[in-house]
Steps between C-alpha positions, in 0.01 A plus 500: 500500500380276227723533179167507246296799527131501524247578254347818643225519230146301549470133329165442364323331784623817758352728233168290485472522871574893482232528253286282666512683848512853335133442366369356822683771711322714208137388529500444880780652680609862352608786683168659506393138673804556721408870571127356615663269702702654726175752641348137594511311822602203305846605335570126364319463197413139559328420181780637333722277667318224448507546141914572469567211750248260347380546189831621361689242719714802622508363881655164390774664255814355736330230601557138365275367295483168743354749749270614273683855342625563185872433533594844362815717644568806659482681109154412473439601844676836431273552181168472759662766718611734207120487415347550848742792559369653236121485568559549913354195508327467865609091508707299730739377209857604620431390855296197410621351183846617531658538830257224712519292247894512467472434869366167440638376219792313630274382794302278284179535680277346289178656651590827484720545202142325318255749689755817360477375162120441434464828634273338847820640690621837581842538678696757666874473678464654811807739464465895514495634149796698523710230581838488299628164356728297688848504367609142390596301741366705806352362815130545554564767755194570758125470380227687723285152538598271803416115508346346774383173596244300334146497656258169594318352175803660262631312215805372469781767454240774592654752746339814646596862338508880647647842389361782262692534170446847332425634187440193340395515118200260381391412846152624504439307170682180610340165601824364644767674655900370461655569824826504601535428811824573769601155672722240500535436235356755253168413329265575292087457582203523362248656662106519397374868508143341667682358775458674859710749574560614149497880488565695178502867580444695174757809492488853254714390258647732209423287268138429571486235172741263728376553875725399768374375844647438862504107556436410862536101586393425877587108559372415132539125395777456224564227262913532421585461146840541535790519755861558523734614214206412290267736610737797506568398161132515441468865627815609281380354234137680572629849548766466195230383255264793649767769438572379162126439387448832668725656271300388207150660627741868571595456166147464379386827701777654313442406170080562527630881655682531235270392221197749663732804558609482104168443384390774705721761407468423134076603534558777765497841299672849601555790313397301177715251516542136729648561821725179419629665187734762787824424529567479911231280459636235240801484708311417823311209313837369357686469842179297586483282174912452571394380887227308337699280310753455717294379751361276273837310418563524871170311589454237245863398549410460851193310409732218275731485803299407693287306282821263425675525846809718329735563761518838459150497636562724773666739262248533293236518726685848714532640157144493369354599808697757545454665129154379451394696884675822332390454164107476628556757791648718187197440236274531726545857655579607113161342460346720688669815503462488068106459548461806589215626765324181453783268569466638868147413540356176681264442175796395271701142550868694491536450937387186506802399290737784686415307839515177311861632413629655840357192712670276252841684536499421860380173522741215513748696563559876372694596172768597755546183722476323147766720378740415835436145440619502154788643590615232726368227276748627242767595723496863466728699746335717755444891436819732508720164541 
């Protein structure tokens, strides 16, 4: 752990960018937007998207600014996720401009890592959302996509892919998909989503603002971008940064819950007075403001971990997810339980953020698994030893 402790508070330029995405998210992507989306075919709100990644340079945040990004850090990346959790935003930015794009960045593939930052590029790792972190160190284990041989009129380096990998986040929004593939040795591909023998099979997801999708590869071309130790470092790297970034966005749910349910209860009227002035009431809302702001330490210490390579990254990271999944899960049922009748109805934004919450708890690895992890990352003995 690093002896000087980071400053958990925003610098000017993270506030900007806060401020900045709050009145975009305001004007174009609010939960009543979100609500509208999710009874469309079209869940991805692509001009959205196009405006967070590219206008606002959000895409290109981790991204070097040879390559076209912005040469920010995982803090400024956290700030964009606090502010799409939030809003429910319907955009591919944690499994685009977080987790792809951590895939690539020690690849140094020019051509993609320039596509992802102008925004021309969207990206998904072809990994099942729930997948847990790897703990440091561990092997690559077994990956449901086989390699086979290259076919005539390939490039060079081009082999042949096949396998389904399920429940994959940002597929159905992607342009390229990051593949890891199980051969000797371990790589990672990308694969175009146009190419033959693509399929994306769209599945009912809880949390209809992020739709999953069954990814079906049958003998589909793939370009490797990494192999070996490097690649498995690559998919660490990708899941770590996605669980830690993903802590920032629960954290967001749980501080807009939060902020609703108390203004709520201070306008909501019984028996003459506001319902929030009741005392079983005030103490509900405190437990959440206490899991509130301890999620928020949790996450944006995560966030400067990662952003500076601290090697109590792994730490960090099991922590926040673990509080932040709670802490959302937690605001989120209060948030709808203290509305009342209406907070039960399809009409008002409070489920959207309540699945937001519960699907975030369990993706990347549950508050649980987090919790076991920690445990063995700081050497804690077993139960009842």
């Amino acid at each position: 752990m690093s002896d000087e402790i980071p400053d958990l508070l925003y610098a000017d330029a993270e506030r900007a960018l806060s401020d900045a995405l709050t009145s975009l998210l305001a004007d174009r992507g609010g939960l009543d937007k979100a609500l509208a989306r999710v009874e469309s075919a079209q869940t991805y709100d692509d001009k959205l998207w196009q405006a967070v990644a590219a206008d606002l340079g959000c895409a290109g945040l981790l991204i070097d600014e040879s390559h076209g990004g912005a040469g920010a850090s995982y803090r400024e990346a956290a700030v964009v996720a606090e502010e799409t959790g939030k809003a429910a935003a319907c955009v591919p930015y944690l499994t685009s401009a977080v987790i792809a794009t951590t895939a690539l960045l020690g690849t140094g593939d020019a051509d993609l890592l320039g596509g992802l930052a102008s925004g021309r590029v969207t990206a998904a790792l072809a990994v099942g959302f729930a997948s847990m972190p790897p703990a440091p160190g561990a092997e690559p284990g077994s990956w449901p996509v086989r390699i086979g041989p290259s076919q005539d009129g390939d490039g060079a380096g081009v082999v042949r892919l096949s396998g389904t990998v399920s429940g994959v986040a940002g597929a159905l929004a992607a342009n390229v998909l990051l593949v890891p593939g199980d051969g000797v040795p371990f790589s990672l591909y990308a694969v175009d989503t146009s190419a033959a023998g693509v399929t994306r099979t769209p599945l009912v997801s809880l949390d209809a603002t992020r739709p999953l999708a069954d990814v079906t590869l049958d003998q589909v071309p793939g370009r490797p971008v990494a192999s070996g130790k490097d690649a498995a470092r690559a998919v660490a790297a990708a899941l770590t940064a996605g669980a830690g970034v993903l802590a920032s966005e629960l954290f967001g749910v749980a501080e807009q819950c939060l902020g609703m349910t108390v203004s709520y209860v201070k306008e909501r009227h019984q028996f003459a007075r506001p319902v929030g002035s009741f005392q079983a009431l005030k103490h509900r809302l405190a437990d959440v403001w206490v899991a509130v702001t301890q999620a928020r330490a949790a996450a944006r210490y995560a966030a400067a971990c990662l952003a500076t390579g601290d090697p109590d990254t792994p730490v960090a990271v099991a922590l926040a997810k673990a509080a932040c999944s709670d802490a959302a899960v937690l605001a989120a049922q209060e948030c709808v339980q203290l509305h009342g009748g209406i907070g039960f109805t399809w009409e008002h934004p409070a489920h959207l953020l309540l699945k937001r919450a519960k699907s975030g708890s369990m993706a990347l690895g549950t508050s649980d698994r987090h919790r076991a992890a920690l445990a063995a990352l700081v050497d804690l003995p077993p139960p009842g030893s």
